[in-house]
C-alpha positions as CSV (number, residue, x, y, z in Angstrom):
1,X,-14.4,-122.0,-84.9
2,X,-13.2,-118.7,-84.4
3,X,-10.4,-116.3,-85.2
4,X,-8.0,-114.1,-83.0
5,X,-6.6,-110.9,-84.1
6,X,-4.3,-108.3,-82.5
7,X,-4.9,-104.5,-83.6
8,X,-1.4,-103.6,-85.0
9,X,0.0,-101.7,-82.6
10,X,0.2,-97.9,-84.3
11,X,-0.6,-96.6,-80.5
12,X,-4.4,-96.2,-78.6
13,X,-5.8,-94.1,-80.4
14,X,-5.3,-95.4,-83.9
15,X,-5.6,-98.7,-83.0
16,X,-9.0,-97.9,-81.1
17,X,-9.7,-96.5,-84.7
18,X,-8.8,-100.0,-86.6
19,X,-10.7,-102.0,-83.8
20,X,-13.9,-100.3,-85.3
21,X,-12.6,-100.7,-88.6
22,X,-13.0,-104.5,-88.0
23,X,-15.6,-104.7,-85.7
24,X,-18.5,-102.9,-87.6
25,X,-18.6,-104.7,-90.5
26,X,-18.8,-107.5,-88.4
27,X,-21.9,-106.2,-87.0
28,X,-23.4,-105.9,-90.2
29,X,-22.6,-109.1,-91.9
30,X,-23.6,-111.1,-88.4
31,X,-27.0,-109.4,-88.3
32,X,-29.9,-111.1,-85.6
33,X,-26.7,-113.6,-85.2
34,X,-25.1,-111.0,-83.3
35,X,-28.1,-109.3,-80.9
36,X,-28.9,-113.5,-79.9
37,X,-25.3,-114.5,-79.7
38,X,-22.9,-111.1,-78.4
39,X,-20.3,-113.0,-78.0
40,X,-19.3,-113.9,-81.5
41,X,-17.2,-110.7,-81.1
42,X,-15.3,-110.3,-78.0
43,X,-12.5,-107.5,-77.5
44,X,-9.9,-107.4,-74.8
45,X,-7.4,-104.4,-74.0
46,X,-3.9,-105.6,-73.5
47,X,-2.7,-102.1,-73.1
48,X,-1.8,-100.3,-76.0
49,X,-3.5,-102.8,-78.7
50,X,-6.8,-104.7,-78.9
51,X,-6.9,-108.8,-78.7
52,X,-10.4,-109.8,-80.6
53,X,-11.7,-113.2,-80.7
54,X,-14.1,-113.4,-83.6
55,X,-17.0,-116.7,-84.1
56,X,-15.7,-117.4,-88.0
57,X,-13.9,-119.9,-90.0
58,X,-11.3,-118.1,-91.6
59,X,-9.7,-114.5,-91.8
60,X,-11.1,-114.6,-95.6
61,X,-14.6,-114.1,-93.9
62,X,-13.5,-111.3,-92.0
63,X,-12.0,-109.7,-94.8
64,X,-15.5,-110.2,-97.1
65,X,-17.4,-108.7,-94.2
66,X,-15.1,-105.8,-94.4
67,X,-15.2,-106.0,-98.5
68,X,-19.1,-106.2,-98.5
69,X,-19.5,-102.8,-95.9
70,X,-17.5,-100.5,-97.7
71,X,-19.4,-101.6,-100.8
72,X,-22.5,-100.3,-98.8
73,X,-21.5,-97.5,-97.5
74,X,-19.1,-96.0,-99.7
75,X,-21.1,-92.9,-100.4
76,X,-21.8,-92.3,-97.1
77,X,-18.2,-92.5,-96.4
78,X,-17.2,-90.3,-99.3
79,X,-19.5,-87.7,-97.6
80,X,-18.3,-87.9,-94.6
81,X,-14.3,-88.2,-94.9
82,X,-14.5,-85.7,-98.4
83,X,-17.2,-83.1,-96.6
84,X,-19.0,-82.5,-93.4
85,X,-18.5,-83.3,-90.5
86,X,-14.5,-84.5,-91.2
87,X,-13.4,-83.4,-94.6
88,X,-10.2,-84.5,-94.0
89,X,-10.2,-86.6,-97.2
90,X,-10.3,-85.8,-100.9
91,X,-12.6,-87.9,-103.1
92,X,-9.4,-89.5,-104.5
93,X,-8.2,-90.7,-100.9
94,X,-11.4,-92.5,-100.2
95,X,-11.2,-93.8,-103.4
96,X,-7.9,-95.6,-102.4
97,X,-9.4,-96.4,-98.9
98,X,-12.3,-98.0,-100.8
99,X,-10.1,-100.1,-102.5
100,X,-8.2,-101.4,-100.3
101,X,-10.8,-102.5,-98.2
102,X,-12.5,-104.2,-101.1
103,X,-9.3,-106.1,-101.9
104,X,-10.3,-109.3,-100.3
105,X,-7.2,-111.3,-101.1
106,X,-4.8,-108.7,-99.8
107,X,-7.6,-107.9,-96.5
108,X,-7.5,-111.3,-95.8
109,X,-3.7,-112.1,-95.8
110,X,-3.3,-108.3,-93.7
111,X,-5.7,-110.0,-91.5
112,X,-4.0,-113.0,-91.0
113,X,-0.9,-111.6,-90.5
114,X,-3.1,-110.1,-87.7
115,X,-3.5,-113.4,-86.1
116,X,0.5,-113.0,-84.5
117,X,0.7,-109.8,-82.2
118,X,3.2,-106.8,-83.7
119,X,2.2,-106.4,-86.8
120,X,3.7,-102.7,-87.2
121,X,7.3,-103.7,-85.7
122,X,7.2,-107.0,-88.1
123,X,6.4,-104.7,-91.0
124,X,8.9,-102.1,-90.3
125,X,6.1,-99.5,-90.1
126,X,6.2,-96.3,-87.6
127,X,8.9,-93.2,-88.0
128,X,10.9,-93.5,-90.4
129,X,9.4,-96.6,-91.6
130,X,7.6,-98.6,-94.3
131,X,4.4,-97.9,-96.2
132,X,2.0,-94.5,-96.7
133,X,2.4,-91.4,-94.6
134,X,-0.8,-91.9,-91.9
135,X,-3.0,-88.8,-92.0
136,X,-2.9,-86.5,-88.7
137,X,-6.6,-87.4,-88.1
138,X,-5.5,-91.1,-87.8
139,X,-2.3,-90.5,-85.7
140,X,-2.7,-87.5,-83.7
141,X,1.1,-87.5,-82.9
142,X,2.2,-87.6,-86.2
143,X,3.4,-84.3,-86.6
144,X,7.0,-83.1,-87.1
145,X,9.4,-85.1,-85.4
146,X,12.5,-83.2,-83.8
147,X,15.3,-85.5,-83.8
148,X,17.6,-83.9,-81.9
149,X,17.9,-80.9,-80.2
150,X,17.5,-77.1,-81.2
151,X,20.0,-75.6,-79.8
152,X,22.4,-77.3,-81.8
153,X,20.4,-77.3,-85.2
154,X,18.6,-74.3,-86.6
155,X,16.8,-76.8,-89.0
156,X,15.2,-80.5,-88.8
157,X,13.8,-82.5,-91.3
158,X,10.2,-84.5,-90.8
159,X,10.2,-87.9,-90.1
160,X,6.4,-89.1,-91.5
161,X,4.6,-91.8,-89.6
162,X,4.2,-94.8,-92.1
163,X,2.2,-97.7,-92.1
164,X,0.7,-100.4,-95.0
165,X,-2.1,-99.9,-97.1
166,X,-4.4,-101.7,-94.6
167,X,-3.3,-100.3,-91.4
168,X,-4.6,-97.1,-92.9
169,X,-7.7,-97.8,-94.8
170,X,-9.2,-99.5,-91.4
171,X,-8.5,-96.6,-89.3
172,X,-10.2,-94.6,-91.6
173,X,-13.0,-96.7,-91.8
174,X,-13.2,-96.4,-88.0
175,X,-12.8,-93.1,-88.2
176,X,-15.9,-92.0,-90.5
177,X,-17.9,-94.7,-89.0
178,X,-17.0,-94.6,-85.0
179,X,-16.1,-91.3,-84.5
180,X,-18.4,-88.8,-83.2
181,X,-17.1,-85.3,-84.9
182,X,-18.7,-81.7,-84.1
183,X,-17.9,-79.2,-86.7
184,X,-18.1,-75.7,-85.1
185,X,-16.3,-72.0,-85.5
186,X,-14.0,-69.7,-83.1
187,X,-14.0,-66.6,-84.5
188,X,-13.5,-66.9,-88.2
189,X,-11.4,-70.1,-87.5
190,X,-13.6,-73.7,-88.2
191,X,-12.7,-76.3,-85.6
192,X,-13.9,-80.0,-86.0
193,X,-13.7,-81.7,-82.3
194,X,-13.2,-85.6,-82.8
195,X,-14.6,-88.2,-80.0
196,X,-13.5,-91.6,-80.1
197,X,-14.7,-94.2,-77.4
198,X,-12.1,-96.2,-75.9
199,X,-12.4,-99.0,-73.0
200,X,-9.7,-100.3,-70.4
201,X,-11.2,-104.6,-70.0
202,X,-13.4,-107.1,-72.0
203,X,-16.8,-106.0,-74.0
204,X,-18.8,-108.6,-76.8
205,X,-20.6,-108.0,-80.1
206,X,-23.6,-105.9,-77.7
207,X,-21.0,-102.5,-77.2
208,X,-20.0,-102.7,-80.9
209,X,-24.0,-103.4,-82.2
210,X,-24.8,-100.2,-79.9
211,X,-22.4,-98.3,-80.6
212,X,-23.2,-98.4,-84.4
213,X,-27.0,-98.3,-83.7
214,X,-26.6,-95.2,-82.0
215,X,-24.1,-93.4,-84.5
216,X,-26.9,-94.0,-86.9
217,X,-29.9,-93.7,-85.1
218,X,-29.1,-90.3,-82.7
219,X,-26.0,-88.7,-83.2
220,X,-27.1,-86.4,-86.8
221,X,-29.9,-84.8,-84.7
222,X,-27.5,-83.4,-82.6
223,X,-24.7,-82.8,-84.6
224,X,-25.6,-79.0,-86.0
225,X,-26.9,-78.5,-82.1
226,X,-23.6,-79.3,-80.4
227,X,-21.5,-77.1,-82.9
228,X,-22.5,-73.9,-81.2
229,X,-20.6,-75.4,-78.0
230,X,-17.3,-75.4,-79.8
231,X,-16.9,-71.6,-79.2
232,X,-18.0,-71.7,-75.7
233,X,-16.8,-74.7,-73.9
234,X,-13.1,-76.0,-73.1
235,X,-12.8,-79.1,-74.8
236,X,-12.5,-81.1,-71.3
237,X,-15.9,-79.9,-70.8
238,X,-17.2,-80.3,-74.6
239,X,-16.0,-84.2,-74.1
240,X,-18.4,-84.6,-70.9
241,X,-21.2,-82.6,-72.9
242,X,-20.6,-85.3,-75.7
243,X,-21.1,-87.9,-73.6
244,X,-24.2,-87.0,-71.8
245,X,-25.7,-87.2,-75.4
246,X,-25.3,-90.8,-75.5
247,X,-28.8,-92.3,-75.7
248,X,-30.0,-94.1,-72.4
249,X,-29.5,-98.2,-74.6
250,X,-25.9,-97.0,-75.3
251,X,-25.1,-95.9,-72.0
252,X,-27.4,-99.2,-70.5
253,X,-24.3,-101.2,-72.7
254,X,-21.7,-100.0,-71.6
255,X,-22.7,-99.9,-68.1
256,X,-23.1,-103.6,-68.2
257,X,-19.4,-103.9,-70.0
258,X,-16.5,-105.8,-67.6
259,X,-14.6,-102.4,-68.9
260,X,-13.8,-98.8,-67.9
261,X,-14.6,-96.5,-70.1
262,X,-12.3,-93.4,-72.0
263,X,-12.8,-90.9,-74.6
264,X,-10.1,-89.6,-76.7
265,X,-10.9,-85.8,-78.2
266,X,-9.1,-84.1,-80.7
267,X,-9.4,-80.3,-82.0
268,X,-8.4,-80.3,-85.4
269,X,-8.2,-76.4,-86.6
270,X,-7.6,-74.6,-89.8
271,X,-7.9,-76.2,-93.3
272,X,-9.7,-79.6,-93.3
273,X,-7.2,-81.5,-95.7
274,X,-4.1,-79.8,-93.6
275,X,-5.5,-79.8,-90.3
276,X,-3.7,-78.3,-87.0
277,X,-4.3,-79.6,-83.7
278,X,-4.9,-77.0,-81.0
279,X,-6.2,-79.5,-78.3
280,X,-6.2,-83.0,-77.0
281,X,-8.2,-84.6,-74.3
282,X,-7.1,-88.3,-73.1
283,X,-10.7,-88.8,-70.2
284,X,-12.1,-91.2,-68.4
285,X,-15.7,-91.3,-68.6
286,X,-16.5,-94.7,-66.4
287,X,-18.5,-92.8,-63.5
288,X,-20.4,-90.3,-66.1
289,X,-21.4,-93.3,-67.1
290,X,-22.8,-94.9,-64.2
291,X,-24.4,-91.7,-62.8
292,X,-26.3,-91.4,-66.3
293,X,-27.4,-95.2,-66.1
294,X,-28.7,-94.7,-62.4
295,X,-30.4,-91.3,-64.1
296,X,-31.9,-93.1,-67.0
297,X,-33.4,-95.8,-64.4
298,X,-35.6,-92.9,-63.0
299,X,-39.3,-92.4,-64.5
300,X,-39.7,-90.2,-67.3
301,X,-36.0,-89.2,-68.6
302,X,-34.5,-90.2,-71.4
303,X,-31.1,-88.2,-72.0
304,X,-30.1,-84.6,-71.0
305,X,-30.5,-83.7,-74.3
306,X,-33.8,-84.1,-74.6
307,X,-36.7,-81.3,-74.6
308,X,-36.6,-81.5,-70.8
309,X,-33.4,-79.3,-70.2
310,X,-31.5,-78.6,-73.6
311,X,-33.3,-75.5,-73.4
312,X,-31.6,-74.8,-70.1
313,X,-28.5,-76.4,-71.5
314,X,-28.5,-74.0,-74.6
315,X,-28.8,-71.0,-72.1
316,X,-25.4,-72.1,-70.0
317,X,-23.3,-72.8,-73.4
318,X,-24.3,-69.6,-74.5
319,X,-23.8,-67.7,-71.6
320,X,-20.1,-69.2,-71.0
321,X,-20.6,-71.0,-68.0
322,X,-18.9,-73.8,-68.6
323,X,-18.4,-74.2,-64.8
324,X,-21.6,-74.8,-63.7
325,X,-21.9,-76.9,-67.0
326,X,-19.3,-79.1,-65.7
327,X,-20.5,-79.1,-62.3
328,X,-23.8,-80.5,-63.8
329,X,-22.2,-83.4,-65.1
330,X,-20.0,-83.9,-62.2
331,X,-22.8,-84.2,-60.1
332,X,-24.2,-87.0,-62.4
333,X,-21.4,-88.5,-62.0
334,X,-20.2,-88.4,-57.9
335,X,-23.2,-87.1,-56.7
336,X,-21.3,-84.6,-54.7
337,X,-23.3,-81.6,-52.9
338,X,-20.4,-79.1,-53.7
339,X,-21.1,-79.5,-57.7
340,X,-25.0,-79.5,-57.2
341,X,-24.2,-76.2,-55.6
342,X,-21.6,-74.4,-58.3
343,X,-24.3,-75.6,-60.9
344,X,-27.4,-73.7,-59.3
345,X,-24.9,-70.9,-58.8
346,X,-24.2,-71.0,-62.3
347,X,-27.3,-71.3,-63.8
348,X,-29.1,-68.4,-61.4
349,X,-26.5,-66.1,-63.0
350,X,-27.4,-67.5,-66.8
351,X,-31.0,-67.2,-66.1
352,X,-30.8,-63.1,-64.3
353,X,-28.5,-62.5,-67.4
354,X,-31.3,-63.6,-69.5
355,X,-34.0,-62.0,-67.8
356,X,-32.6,-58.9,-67.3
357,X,-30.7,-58.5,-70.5
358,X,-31.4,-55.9,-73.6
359,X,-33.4,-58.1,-75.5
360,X,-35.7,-59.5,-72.6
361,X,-37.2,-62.7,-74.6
362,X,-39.3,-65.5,-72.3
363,X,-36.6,-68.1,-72.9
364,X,-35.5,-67.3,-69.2
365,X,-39.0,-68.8,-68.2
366,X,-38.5,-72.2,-69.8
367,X,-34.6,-72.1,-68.3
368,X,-35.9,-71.6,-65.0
369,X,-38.9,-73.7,-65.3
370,X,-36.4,-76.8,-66.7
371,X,-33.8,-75.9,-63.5
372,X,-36.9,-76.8,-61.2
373,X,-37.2,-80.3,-63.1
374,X,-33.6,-81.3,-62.7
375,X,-33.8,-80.5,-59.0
376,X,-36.4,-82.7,-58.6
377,X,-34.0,-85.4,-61.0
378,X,-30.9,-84.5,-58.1
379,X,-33.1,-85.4,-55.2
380,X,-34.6,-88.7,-57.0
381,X,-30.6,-89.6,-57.7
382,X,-29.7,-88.5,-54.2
383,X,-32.8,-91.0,-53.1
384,X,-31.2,-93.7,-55.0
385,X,-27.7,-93.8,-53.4
């Protein structure tokens, strides 16, 4: 038997958020079931909400799933929501996150009101509507709402996004456990840059089990490393230098997807429990993706990131070229001459900086020595076409 849901329809990003929110638990409590069987979890994008068809008897199984995760990884959430990397939460929110999601009677009737498509119109939620204010991290467009114009009012009042219990809980749970936050500082001002994967088609059980394998596994170890970019790089190219973290299996996934591939970015500033937004970056990310699974298919690489160029990497986020940063990955991705050219121009001009500036360290050695092995990687991609 199997189940169908609709995410509720609170908009892409938040429902991207609640699609998590459902589908990694399901991960967990599905286990070896899942990596022999990827399609007892299939997703479909019917524009701005999720359809998912789900191998299990009832929505009360979906909701235990749920019930049973948060039980597991409460503390982990607390840490992550209350403190670094989000800190959007206080203690107290998770605890009412937590306890929602552990209310298996109410879980499983929200769910199976999830089995009918419009959940947030049929509940009255949205502006102006039922339920608890959403948090700005999980509605990035719910700010102040200006209902009519200036020029004829000097004052407005707010109009809060609402939505139930449920709606809200899940997109926070997608949100500590999908997201893939950098926590950095411009100037005396702390930015936290949120990444949330998003797809455009049809993906199974594999994207979600990889997804969450990799969150795990890789992304900590370069979590404080990425920070220093936050300062440097425009968040267009920030979002590109996220991806080309992704670890070769994750990338191998989604490669193999019947999907195209987006990221949504999001530059929360100021205080973490009243955040501002100062950027937001809507990308697609389909042909980074193919030019780093036709990279990882050559001998000896494994990610960008690795030993073999971060230390060339390093030098070009330092040095502020985000250009030829960009250009790098645009190559990856098209191929095109013209980028493999504003790149080398770009990274000559880091590595004379370096060898010719006041401190005059050897690091410009190891930078020029790891541009010679990612020539070699352009003409083995080049070869490939």
């Amino acid at each position: 038997m199997s189940v169908r849901v609709y995410t509720p329809g609170h908009g892409l990003y938040t429902d991207t958020l609640i699609l998590y929110g459902i589908t990694l638990p399901l991960c967990e409590a599905l286990g070896e079931r899942l990596l022999k069987q990827p399609d007892l979890i299939r997703a479909k994008s019917l524009g701005q909400v999720y359809e998912l068809e789900i191998q299990v008897n009832t929505s009360s199984d979906i909701a235990r799933a749920i019930s049973n995760y948060m039980s597991r990884h409460k503390s982990e959430m607390m840490n992550r929501l209350s403190g670094k990397p989000l800190g959007f939460f206080s203690e107290k929110d998770v605890d009412v996150v937590a306890q929602a999601l552990t209310d298996t009677n109410g879980m499983g009737a929200y769910i199976q009101d999830l089995t009918k498509p419009g959940h947030s119109k049929r509940k009255r939620e949205g502006r102006k509507g039922r339920g608890n204010t959403m948090r700005l991290p999980l509605m990035p467009i719910a700010g102040k709402y200006l209902h009519e114009d200036l020029t004829q009012a000097s004052r407005y009042p707010q109009a809060q996004y609402k939505a139930c219990n449920y709606c809200c809980a899940l997109a926070s749970l997608g949100l500590s456990q999908a997201s893939l936050p950098i926590l950095g500082a411009v100037g005396r001002e702390w930015h936290r840059i949120v990444t949330v994967l998003a797809f455009e088609g049809e993906v199974n059980g594999d994207y979600f089990r990889l997804l969450n394998n990799y969150r795990v596994s890789d992304w900590e170890r370069f979590y404080s490393r990425l920070g220093k970019a936050v300062a440097q790089l425009p968040l267009r190219v920030l979002v590109k230098y996220v991806v080309t973290h992704f670890s070769p299996t994750l990338v191998r996934g989604m490669r193999g997807a019947l999907a195209r591939w987006y990221v949504f970015s999001v530059d929360f500033a100021g205080r973490p429990k009243a955040p501002q937004i100062r950027g937001f970056q809507d990308l697609e990310i389909t042909p980074l993706i193919t030019g780093l699974s036709k990279l990882y298919k050559l001998p000896n690489i494994s990610t960008l990131a690795t030993v073999e160029l971060q230390g060339l990497l390093d030098l070009l986020v330092e040095s502020g070229e985000a250009q030829a940063l960009e250009a790098l990955m645009d190559f990856i991705a098209t191929r095109k001459l013209e980028y493999l050219y504003i790149f080398a121009r770009g990274t000559y001009s880091a590595i004379e900086r370096e060898r010719t500036g006041v401190l005059k360290g050897g690091r410009w050695r190891k930078a020029l020595a790891q541009a010679g092995r990612f020539q070699e990687l352009a003409n083995a991609l080049l070869r490939s076409e």
